[in-house]
C-alpha positions in Angstrom: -48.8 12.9 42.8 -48.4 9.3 42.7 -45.4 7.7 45.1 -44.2 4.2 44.7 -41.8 2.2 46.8 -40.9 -1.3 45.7 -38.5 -3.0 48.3 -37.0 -6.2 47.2 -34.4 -8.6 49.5 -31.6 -10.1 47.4 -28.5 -12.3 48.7 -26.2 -10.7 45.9 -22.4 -9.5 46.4 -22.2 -5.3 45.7 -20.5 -5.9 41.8 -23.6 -8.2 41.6 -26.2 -5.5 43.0 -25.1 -2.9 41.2 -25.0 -4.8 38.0 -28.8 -6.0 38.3 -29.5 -2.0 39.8 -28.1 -1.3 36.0 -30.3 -3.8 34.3 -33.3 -2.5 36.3 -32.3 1.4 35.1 -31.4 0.8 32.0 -34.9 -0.8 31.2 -36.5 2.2 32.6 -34.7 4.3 30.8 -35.5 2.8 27.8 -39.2 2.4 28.5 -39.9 5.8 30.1 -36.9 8.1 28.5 -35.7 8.4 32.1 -31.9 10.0 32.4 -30.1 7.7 35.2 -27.0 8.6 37.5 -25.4 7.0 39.9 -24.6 8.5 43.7 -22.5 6.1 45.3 -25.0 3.0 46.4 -28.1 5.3 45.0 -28.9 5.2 41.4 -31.4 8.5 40.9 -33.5 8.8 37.7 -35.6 11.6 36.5 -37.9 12.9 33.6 -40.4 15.8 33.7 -42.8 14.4 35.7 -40.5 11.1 37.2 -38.1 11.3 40.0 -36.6 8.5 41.8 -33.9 6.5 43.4 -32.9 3.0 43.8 -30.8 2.5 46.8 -28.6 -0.6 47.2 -28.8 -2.2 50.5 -26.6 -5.3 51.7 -29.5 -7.2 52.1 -32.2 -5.7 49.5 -32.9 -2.9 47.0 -35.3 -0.3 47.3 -36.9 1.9 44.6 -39.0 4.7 45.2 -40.3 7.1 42.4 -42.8 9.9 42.8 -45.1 10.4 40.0 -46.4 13.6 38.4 -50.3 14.0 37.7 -49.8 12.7 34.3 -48.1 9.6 35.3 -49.8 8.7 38.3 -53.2 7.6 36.3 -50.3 4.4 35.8 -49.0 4.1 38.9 -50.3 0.7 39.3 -49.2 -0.3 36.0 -45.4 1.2 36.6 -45.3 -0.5 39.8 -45.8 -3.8 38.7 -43.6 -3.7 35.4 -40.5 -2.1 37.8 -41.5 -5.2 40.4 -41.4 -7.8 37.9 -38.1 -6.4 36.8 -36.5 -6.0 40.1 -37.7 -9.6 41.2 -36.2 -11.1 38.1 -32.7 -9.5 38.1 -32.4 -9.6 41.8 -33.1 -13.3 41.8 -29.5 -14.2 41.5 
């Protein structure tokens, strides 16, 4: 079991937030077949072996997913694509 927590500061309204808390989703999603709701300011995403939410802040988003054996051999790999995405879209 892999766990990864990715915290990133942002100066973006809520509509904003959410929106790049979307982009950041729906690219998992896509990448890692992951099903994504949202829970009030806490988008949660699962697969077999992937659970996680991303919880919007005022100030900053932070993601945390725990990984199942199979997928934590790419933990460090996960963690940097979802960074690099979160960075980007949080940017403003």
């Amino acid at each position: 079991m892999a766990d990864i927590n990715i915290v990133q500061d942002h100066q973006l309204s809520e509509e904003q937030a959410r929106a790049a808390a979307q982009q950041v989703a729906d690219k998992m999603a896509q990448e890692f077949d992951l099903a994504c709701q949202w829970d009030g300011d806490v988008l949660r995403f699962e697969r077999s072996g992937v659970e996680g939410a991303l919880t919007l802040g005022r100030s900053q988003a932070q993601m945390q997913i725990k990984l199942g054996f199979l997928y934590s051999a790419f933990a460090s790999a996960i963690e940097g694509k979802i960074a690099a995405k979160m960075r980007q879209v949080f940017a403003g």
